[in-house]
Structures are given as structure tokens and as C-alpha cells.
C-alpha positions in Angstrom: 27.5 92.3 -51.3 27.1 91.2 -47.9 28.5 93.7 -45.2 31.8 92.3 -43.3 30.6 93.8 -40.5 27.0 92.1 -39.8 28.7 88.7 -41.3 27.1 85.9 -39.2 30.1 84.6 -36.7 30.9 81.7 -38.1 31.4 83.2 -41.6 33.8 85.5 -40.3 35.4 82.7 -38.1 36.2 80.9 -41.4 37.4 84.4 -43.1 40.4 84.2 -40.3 40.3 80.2 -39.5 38.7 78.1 -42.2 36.7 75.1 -41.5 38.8 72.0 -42.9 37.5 68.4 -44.2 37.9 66.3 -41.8 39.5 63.7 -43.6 41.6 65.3 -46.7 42.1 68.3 -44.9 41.5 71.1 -47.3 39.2 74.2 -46.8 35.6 73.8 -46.9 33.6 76.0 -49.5 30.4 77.0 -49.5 27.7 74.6 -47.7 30.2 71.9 -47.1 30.1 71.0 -43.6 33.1 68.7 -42.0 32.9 67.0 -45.4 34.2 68.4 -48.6 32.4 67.2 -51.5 34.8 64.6 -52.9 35.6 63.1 -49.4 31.9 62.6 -48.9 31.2 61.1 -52.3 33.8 58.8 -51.4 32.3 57.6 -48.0 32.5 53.8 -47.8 28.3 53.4 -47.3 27.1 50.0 -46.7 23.6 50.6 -47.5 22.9 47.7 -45.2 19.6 49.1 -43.5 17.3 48.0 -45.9 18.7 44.5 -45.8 17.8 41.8 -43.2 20.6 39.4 -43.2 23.3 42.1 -44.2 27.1 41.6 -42.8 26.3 43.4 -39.2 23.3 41.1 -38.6 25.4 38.3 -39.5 28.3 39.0 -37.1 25.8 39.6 -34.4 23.6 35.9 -35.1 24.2 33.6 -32.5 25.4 36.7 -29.7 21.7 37.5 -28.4 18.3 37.8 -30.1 17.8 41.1 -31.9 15.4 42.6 -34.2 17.0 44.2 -36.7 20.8 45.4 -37.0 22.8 47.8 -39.8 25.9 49.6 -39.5 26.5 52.7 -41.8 29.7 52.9 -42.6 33.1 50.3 -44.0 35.5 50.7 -41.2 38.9 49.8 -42.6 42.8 51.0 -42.0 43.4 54.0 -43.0 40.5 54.6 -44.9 37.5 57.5 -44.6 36.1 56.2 -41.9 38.6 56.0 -39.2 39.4 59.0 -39.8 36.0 60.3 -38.9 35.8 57.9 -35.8 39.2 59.2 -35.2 38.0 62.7 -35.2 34.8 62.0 -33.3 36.5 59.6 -30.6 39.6 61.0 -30.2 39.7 64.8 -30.9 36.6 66.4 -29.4 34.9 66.8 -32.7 31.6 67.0 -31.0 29.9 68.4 -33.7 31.0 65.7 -36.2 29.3 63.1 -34.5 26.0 64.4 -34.4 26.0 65.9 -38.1 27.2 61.7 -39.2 24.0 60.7 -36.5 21.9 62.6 -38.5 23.4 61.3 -41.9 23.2 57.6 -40.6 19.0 58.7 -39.3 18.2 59.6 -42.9 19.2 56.2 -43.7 17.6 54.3 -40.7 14.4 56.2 -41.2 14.3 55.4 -44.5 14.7 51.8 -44.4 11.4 51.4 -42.4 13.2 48.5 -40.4 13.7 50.5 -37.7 9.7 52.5 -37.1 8.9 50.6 -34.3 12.0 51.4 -31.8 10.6 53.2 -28.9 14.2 55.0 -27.9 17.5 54.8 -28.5 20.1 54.5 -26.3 23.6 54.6 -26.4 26.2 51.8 -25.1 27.8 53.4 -22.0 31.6 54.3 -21.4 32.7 54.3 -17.4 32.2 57.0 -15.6 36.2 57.3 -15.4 36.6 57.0 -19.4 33.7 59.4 -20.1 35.7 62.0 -17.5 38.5 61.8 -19.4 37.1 61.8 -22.8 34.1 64.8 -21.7 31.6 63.1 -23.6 30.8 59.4 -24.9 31.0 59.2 -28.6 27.8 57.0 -29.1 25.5 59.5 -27.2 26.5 61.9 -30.0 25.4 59.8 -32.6 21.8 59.2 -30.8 21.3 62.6 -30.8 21.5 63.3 -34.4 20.0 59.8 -34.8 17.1 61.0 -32.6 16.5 64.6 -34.3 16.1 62.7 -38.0 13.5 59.6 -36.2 11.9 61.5 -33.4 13.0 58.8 -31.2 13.6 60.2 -27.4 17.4 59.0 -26.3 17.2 56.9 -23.3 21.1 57.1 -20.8 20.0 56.5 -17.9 18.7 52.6 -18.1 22.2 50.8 -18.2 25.1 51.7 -16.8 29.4 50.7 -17.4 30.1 49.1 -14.3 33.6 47.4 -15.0 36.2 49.9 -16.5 37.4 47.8 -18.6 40.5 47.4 -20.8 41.0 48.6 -24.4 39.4 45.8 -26.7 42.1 47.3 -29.4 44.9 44.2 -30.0 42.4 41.1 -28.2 41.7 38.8 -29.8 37.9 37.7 -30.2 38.4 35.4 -27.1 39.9 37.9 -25.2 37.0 40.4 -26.0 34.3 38.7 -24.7 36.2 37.5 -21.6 37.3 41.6 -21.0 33.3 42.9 -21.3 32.1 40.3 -19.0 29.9 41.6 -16.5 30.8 45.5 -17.8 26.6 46.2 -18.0 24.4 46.8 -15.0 20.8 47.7 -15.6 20.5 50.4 -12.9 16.8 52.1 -13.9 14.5 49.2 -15.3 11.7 50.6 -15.1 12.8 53.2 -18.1 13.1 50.5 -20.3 10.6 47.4 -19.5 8.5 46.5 -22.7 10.5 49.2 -24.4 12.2 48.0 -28.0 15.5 50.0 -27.8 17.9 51.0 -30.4 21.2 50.4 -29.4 23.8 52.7 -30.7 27.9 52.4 -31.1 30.4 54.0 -33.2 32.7 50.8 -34.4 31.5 47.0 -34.5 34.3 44.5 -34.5 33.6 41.4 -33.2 30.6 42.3 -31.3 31.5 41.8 -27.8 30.8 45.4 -26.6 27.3 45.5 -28.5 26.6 41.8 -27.6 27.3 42.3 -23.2 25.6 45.4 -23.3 22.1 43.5 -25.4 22.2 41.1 -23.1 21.9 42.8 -20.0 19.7 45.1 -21.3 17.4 41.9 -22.4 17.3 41.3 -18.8 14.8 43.3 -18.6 11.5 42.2 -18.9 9.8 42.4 -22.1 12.5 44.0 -24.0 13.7 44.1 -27.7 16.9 45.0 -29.3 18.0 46.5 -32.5 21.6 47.7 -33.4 23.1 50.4 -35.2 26.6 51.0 -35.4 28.3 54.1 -37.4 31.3 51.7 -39.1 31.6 47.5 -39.3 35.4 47.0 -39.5 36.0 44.8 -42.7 39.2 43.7 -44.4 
């Protein structure tokens, strides 16, 4: 038996506090991390990244010319999902977003639809926003995104200019209108000819993913691809 005394920290951390799913809330056991085994059997996959012409890269036809486009996850009221966004986005569960990253880079890296992106890149909050928050929830994804593909993550190409409004309640109009102009390219040079995976945690109507493409494609000789954690549906 295993000596209490030269336990690893985090096993006696759960002895006193045990870890908790994230979304049902009961202890963890064993190798379950964030996820007990039923809530994660129960995860709302897409299975979209081996598909060209899949839901995501429908909403997106017609925004701005991409390469390829998948989104991980169902994102619906209530449901699994938003309740990991909800933890990621909301309250500080750093950690959670780069263990789903890696999750959603198993998928992407087995698909083979995404080899040929040279970096991936996350869209930006504000400066203000990403004060207040102490971290933007789509640079934790590329991380674990990056550690499965081997992909560098590129943050210092584009920049949030515009702070602008919550997109929550707008409707698809009103979206587009508020993320006018949000983007500036601020280091070019890190991205010319580069083909850049572009990384967010919730796609609704695509006018986030869409401004932030666009200016990026600004840029000479530059190709998108998308991958968002959740596609709201319902």
C-alpha cells in the first residue's frame, strides 16, 4: 500500500478536496480527469472533421474563403457542453480547456484535413476583456490543440481592436454590424503565406470567426481553416 506520506500532491489534495466532474458534479475516481466516465460517454461529438461539407462548413460558406472547417462539440441549452464552455469561459478552469484542446487535436489530427496548417492561432479578446477574464479561452484550446499536432500557436499576428459588445441576445444582423472592424493585423510578417488554424470555443452565427478570417486574409498569401470546440444547434 502506498505510503500517505510520500502520496504525490495531488492525490492527497483529492484525499481532503476531491476533484468533481465538471458537468454532473460528483467525485472523480481513479484516472478520470474533469470528466467522469458517464458524462464523457455522453459528450455531444459531431464527428464533423472528417467531413467536408459538415454543418460548421456550411454555416461558414458564403462568409470568406476557407479551407477546411469542423467544430467538436453540439452546443445546446443546458446541455454538456455549456457547461464545459461555462467552466472554461467563465470560472477559470484553465486546465479544462487545454485537456478538451487536446481531446478535439486527437480528432483534428486524425482526420488528415487539417496536416497542412502551418500554426494555429487563436481569435483575440481585447486587451480590456482578456484583463478581466486573466486569460482568453481560445488560446487554451490551441495549446492542447498544438501539443496533439505539433503545430506552433501563433498570438501575436492579429489583434482585438474594438471592445466590442456581448454578441449574446443579437440577432444575426446585429452580430455582424457589432464585429465590424474588431480585427487589426498588427505583425504580418508572422503570418504571410502561412495557412493558419483559426481557433474559438462557441460558433453561432459566425460573425466573430468570419471578421476575424477576413482580416487575417488580408494578408498576403494566406489560408484559413476553422475549428471551434461547440456549433450551437437547436
Amino acid at each position: 500500500m502506498k505510503s500517505f506520506r510520500f502520496a504525490p500532491l495531488r492525490e492527497l489534495l483529492q484525499l481532503i478536496i476531491p476533484e468533481s466532474c465538471v458537468v454532473c458534479g460528483k467525485p472523480l475516481e481513479g484516472d478520470e480527469r474533469f470528466l467522469c466516465v458517464n458524462c464523457l460517454g455522453s459528450l455531444p461529438f459531431n464527428h464533423y472533421s472528417d467531413s467536408a461539407g459538415n454543418a460548421t462548413e456550411l454555416r461558414l460558406s458564403g462568409c470568406f474563403p476557407f479551407v477546411a472547417a469542423t467544430s467538436f462539440l453540439s452546443f445546446r441549452q443546458g446541455n454538456e457542453t455549456q457547461a464545459i464552455v461555462h467552466r472554461i469561459k467563465y470560472y477559470g478552469n484553465e486546465k479544462l480547456g487545454v485537456y478538451m484542446g487536446r481531446m478535439f487535436g486527437v480528432e483534428l489530427l486524425a482526420s488528415h484535413r487539417f496536416d497542412d496548417v502551418d500554426c494555429i492561432m487563436p481569435v483575440p479578446l481585447h486587451c480590456r476583456k482578456q484583463r478581466r477574464r486573466g486569460y482568453n479561452q481560445s488560446l487554451l484550446l490551441c495549446k492542447g490543440i498544438s501539443e496533439v499536432l505539433g503545430k506552433d500557436v501563433e498570438n501575436e499576428a492579429v489583434a482585438r481592436v474594438v471592445p466590442t459588445e456581448t454578441q449574446t441576445h443579437k440577432t444575426r444582423t446585429e452580430r455582424f454590424d457589432n464585429m465590424s472592424n474588431a480585427f487589426k493585423v498588427v505583425n504580418p510578417q508572422r503570418i504571410e503565406g502561412r495557412h493558419i488554424l483559426l481557433v474559438d470555443d462557441v460558433l453561432t452565427t459566425g460573425s466573430t470567426i468570419s471578421e476575424c478570417a477576413e482580416t487575417i486574409l488580408t494578408v498576403p498569401s494566406t489560408k484559413v481553416s476553422v475549428a471551434t470546440l461547440s456549433i450551437t444547434v437547436g
